[in-house]
N, C-alpha and C positions, 0 to 999 in steps of 0.2 A: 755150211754143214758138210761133214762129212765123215767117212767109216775109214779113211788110210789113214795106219798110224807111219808117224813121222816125230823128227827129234822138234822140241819149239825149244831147250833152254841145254844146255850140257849141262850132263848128267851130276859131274862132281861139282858145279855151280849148288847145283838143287841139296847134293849132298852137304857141302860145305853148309848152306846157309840153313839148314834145319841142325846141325850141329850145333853152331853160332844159340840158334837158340835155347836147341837142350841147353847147353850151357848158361845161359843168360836166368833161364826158370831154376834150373839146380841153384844156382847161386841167390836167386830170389824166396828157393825153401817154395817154390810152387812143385807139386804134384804131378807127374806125367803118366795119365794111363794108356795111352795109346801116341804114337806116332801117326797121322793118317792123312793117309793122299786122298785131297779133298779137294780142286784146283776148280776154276774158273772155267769147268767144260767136264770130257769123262776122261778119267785121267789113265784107264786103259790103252788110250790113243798116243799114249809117249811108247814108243819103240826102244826106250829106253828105261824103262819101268823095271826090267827084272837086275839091272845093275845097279839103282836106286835102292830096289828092295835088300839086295844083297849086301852092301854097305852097310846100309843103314840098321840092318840087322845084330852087326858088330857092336851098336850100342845096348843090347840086352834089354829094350823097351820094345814092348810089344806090337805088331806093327799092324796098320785096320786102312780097309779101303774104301770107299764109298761109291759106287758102280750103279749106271742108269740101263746095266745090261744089254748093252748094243751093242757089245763085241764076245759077249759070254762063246756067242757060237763057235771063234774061233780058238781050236786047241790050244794054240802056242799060250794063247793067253790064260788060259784055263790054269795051263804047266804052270807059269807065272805066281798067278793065286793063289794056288796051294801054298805058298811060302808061308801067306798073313796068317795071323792068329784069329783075326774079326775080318768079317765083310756084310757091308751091306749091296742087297740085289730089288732095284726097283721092278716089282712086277703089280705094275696101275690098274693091268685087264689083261686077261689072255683070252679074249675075242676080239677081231680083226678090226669092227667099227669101232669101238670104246676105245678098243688099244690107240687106235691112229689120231682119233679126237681128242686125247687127253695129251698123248706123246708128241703128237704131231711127228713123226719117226720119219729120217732119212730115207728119199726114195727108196736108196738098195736095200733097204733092212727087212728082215722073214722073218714074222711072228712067229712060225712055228720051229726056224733054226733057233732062235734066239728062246724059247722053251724047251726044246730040245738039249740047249747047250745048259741052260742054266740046272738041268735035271741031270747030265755029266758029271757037272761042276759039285752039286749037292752029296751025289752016291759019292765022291772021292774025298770032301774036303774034310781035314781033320779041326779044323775050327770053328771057331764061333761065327754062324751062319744068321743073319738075319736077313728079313724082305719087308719093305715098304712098300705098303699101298696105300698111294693117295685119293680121293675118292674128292669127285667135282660132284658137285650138283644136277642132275639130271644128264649125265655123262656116261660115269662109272658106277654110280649107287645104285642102279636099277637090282631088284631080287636074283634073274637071271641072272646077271654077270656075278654078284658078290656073290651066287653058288659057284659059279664057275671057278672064279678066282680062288673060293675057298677047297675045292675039287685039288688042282694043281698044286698049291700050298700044302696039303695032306699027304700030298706025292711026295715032295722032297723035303718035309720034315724040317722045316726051321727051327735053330733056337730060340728066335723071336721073330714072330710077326707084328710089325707096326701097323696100324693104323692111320696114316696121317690124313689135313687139311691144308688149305694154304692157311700158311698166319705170319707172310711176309707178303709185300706187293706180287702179283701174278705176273706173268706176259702180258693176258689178254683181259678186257674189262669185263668179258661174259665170264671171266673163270669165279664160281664161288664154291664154300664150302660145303658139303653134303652137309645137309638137317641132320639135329640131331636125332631123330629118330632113325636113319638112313645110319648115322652111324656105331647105335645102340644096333639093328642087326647085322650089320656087318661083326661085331664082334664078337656076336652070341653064334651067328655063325662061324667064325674062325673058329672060335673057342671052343666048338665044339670038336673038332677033329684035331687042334692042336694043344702041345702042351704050355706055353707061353703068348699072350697075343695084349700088347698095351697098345692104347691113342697116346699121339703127337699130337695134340689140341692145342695145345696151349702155349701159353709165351716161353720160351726156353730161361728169363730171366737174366741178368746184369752181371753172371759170374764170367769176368771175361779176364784174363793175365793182363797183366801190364809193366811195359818194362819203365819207368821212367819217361820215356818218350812220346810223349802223346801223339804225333805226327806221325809217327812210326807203327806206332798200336790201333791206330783209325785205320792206318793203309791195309795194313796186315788182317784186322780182323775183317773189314768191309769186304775183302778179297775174297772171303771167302762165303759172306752170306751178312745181309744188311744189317744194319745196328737201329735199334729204335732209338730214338730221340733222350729218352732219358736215360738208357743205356752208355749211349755217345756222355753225357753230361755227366755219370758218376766215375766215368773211365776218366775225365779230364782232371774230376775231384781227384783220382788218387795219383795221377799222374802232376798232381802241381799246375795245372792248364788253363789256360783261358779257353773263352770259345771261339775266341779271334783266328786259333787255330785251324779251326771248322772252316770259320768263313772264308781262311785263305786256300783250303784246300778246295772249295768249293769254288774262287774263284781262278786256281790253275788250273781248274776243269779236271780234276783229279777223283773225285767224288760228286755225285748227284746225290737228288732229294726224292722221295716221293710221298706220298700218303696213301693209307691203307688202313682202314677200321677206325679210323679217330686218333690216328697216330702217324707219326713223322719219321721216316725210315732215309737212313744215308748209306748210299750204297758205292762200289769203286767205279769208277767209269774205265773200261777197258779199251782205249783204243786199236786201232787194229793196226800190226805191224806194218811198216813202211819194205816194199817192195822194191829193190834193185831194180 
């Protein structure tokens, strides 16, 4: 864990290979509404992110980022942000217990810079602002904190407040969903002081791009957030694919399994870079 940003990939690598793609979807007559930095961690942490943005801007697709808000505090990156057209900003609890039990957050991290910063960020950005809250089960769904949460939210005026639950494998085996009565008032409380406020409940569904390559479209899409079982199996159907494919990536140790609600999730295995 950690709050220094540093390079992990060159920059025109990242650009090159998200081009490659627009490419590959235009040519497929697949739809692109968003470009968006979405990586395997917070993707604030690339020290190279405002060259990326600024490239990648040159292709006239809108560009959206996805942020756990743990570096909002720091200006430069604020500067940065402002480019996107969309941002999403995780705010789980803005009380100091809830926040640390659900975030489990970087020693150095301050709950109050890091609201602070995200309240900056809010009064300047000219884009599409949204914030997730995820609500655990006797964690973060207590009455007090969803006022609290919903207090600060009113502050800085999202376009959209989410809602969400897990409804992919967690970390930890105590993490579960808030009831749904827990998250029937959260809503009625957002909703009251905001103009926009939906639940992520639910399965996101099987609509996933595919280029021909099934091996390539497993790796690609599990990078970024796990596949359910029948997900993985109608990507293979349109990809021409056996599932022998599966089991080979599972057996280079390339992807793992797990379960979760009565379902079977494949997810990328990230090893950790080799060290000089």
């Amino acid at each position: 864990m950690t709050t220094e940003r540093s390079e992990f990939y060159p920059p025109q690598e990242i650009v090159d290979k998200a081009l490659e793609r627009v490419e590959e979807l235009k040519n497929l007559g697949e739809p692109i509404d968003y470009l968006t930095f979405v990586p395997d961690g917070e993707p604030t942490l690339d020290k190279n992110l405002a060259k990326e943005i600024g490239e990648l801007k040159k292709t006239g697709i809108p560009l959206a980022l996805i942020s756990n808000s743990s570096t909002i505090s720091d200006p430069l990156v604020r500067e940065e942000l402002y480019e996107l057209d969309w941002i999403s900003l995780k705010v789980d609890a803005v009380t100091e217990a809830e926040w640390k039990a659900v975030d489990r957050p970087q020693k150095d991290l301050d709950l109050v810079q890091i609201l602070d910063g995200i309240r900056e960020f809010a009064a300047d950005f000219s884009g599409v602002l949204t914030t997730e809250t995820m609500l655990i089960e006797g964690k973060n769904d207590g009455d007090a904190v969803v006022n609290a949460t919903a207090g600060f939210l009113e502050e800085i005026e999202p376009d959209i407040a989410y809602i969400a639950i897990p409804t992919r494998p967690p970390a930890e085996p105590w993490c579960r969903p808030a009831p749904e009565e827990r998250l029937v008032y959260a809503y009625t409380r957002f909703a009251s002081v905001l103009p926009r406020v939906e639940h992520l409940i639910g399965y996101e569904g099987n609509e996933f791009s595919h280029t021909g390559d099934a091996r390539t479209d497993i790796l690609s899409i599990t990078g970024v957030h796990p596949m359910r079982e029948d997900a993985v199996a109608e990507l293979l159907e349109h990809d021409n694919a056996e599932w022998e494919v599966v089991n080979q990536l599972i057996e280079e140790g390339l992807i793992i399994t797990a379960d979760y609600n009565e379902h079977r999730y494949y997810s990328r295995k990230f090893r950790e870079k080799q060290r000089g």
